[in-house]
C-alpha positions as CSV (number, residue, x, y, z in Angstrom):
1,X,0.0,0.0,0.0
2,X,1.2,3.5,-0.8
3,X,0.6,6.6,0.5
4,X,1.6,10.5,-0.3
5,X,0.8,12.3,2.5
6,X,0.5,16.4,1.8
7,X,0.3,18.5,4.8
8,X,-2.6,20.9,3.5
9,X,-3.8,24.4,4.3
10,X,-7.3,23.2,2.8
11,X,-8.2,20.3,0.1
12,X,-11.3,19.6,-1.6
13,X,-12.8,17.3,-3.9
14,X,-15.0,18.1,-6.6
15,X,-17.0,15.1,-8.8
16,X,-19.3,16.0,-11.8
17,X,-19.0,20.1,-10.8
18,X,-20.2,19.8,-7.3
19,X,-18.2,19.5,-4.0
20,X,-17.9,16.2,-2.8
21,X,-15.7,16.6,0.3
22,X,-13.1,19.5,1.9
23,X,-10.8,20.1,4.6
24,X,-9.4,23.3,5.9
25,X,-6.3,22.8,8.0
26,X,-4.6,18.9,7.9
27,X,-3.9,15.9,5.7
28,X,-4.6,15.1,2.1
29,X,-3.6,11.4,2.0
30,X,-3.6,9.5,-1.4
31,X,-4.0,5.7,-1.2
32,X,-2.9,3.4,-3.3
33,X,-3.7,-0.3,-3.3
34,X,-2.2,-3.5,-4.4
35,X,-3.3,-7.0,-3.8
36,X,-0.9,-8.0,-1.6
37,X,-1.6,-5.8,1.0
38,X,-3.2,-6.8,3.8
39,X,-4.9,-5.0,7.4
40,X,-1.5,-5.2,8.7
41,X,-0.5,-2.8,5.7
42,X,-3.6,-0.7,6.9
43,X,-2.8,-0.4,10.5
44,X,0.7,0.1,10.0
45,X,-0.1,3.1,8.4
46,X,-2.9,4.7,9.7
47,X,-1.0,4.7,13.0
48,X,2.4,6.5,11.3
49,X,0.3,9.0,9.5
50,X,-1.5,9.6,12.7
51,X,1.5,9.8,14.9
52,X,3.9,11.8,12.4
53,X,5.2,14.9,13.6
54,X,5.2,17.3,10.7
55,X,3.3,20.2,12.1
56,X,5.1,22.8,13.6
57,X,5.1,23.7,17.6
58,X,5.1,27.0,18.9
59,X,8.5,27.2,18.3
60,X,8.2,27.0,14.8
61,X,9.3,23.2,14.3
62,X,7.8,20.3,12.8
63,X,7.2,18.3,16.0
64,X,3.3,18.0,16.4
65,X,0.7,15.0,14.9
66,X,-2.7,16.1,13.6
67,X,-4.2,15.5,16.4
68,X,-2.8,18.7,18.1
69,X,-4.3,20.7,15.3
70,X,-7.0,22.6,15.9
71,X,-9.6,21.7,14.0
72,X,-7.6,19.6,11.6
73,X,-8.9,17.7,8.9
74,X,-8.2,14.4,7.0
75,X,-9.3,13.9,3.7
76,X,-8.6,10.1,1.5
77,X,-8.7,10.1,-1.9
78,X,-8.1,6.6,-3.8
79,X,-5.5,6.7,-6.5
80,X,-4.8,3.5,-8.4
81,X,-1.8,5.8,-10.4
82,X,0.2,5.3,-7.1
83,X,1.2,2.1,-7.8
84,X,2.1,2.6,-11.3
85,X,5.3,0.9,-12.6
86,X,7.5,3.4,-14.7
87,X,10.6,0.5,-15.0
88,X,10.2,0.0,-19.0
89,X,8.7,2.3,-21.6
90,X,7.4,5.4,-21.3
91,X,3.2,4.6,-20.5
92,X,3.2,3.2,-16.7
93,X,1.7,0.0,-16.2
94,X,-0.9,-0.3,-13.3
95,X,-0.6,-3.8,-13.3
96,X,-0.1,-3.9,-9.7
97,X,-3.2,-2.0,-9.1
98,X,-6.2,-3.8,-7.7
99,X,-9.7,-4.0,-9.0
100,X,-12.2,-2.7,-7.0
101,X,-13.6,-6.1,-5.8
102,X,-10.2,-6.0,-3.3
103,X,-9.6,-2.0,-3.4
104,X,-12.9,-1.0,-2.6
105,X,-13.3,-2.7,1.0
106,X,-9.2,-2.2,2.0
107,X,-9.6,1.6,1.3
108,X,-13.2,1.6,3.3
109,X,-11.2,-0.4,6.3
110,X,-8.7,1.9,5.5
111,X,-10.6,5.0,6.1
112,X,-12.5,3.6,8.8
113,X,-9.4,2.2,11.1
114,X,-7.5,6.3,10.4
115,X,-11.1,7.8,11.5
116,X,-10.7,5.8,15.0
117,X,-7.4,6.2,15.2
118,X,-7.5,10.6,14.8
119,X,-10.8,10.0,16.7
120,X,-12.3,12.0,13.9
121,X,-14.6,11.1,11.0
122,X,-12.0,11.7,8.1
123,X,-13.3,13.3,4.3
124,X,-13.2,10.9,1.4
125,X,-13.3,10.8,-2.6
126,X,-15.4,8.2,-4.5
127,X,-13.9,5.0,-5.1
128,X,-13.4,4.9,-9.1
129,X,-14.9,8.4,-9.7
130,X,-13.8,11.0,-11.8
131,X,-12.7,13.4,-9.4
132,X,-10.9,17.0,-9.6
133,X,-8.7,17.2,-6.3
134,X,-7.8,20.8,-5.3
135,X,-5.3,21.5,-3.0
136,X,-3.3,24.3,-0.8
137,X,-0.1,22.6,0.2
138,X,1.5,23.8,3.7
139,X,5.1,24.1,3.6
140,X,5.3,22.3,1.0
141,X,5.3,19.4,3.3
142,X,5.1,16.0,0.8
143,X,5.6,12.5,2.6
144,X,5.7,9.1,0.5
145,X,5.1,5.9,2.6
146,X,4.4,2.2,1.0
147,X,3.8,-0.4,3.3
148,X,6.0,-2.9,2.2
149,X,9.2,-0.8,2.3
150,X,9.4,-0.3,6.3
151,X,12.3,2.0,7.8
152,X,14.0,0.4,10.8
153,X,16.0,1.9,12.7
């Protein structure tokens, strides 16, 4: 599973000309899912992009979650393109991709298990939907995670 994480001054998602979802002050988190991930994948990171400390303290440094912003938001847009595989050609290959018979529920549990974990409903996109996702980054602050490529340390 892959994620880009974009601290946001607000995001919004349009489908068909009307508003869908928006968020003022938070986390616009792109997920991308592949078959072999699994809740583990999930819970693994929900909990880091709960926990990471990318919003600045009153000293000015990045050391704060989320969760100690006021009024923060989450929004989670599906994007298949995130696990696109550039390694030959020019035209990525989305082989890796699910279909939406496994996508659909992981990014549902997905959005569920981070909505429990902030202990606040998060903002979603449409599964599959043509959507226009606008966006304010904060910094810029950009953070790529995939599941299957953990940092120990």
């Amino acid at each position: 599973m892959r994620t880009v994480i974009q601290r946001v001054r607000s995001a919004s998602v349009d489908i068909e000309g009307k508003r869908h979802s928006e968020i003022g002050h938070g986390l616009l988190v792109l997920v991308g899912i592949e078959d072999r991930d699994t809740e583990q994948d999930i819970d693994y990171l929900c909990h880091k992009i709960a926990q990471m400390r990318i919003f600045d303290d009153e000293q000015g440094v990045m050391n704060l979650p989320v969760t100690a912003v006021e009024d923060f938001g989450i929004l989670v847009v599906s994007q298949f393109t995130l696990m696109a595989s550039t390694r030959k050609g020019n035209r990525p290959s989305y082989i890796h991709a699910s279909r939406p018979d496994f996508a659909v529920p992981m990014y549902e549990k997905f959005c569920s298990l981070l909505s429990n974990v902030v202990g606040k409903q998060v903002q979603t996109g449409v599964f599959g939907a043509d959507m226009k996702v606008a966006l304010i980054n904060d910094g810029p602050v950009t953070i790529i995670m995939d599941s299957h490529l953990k940092e120990d340390f």
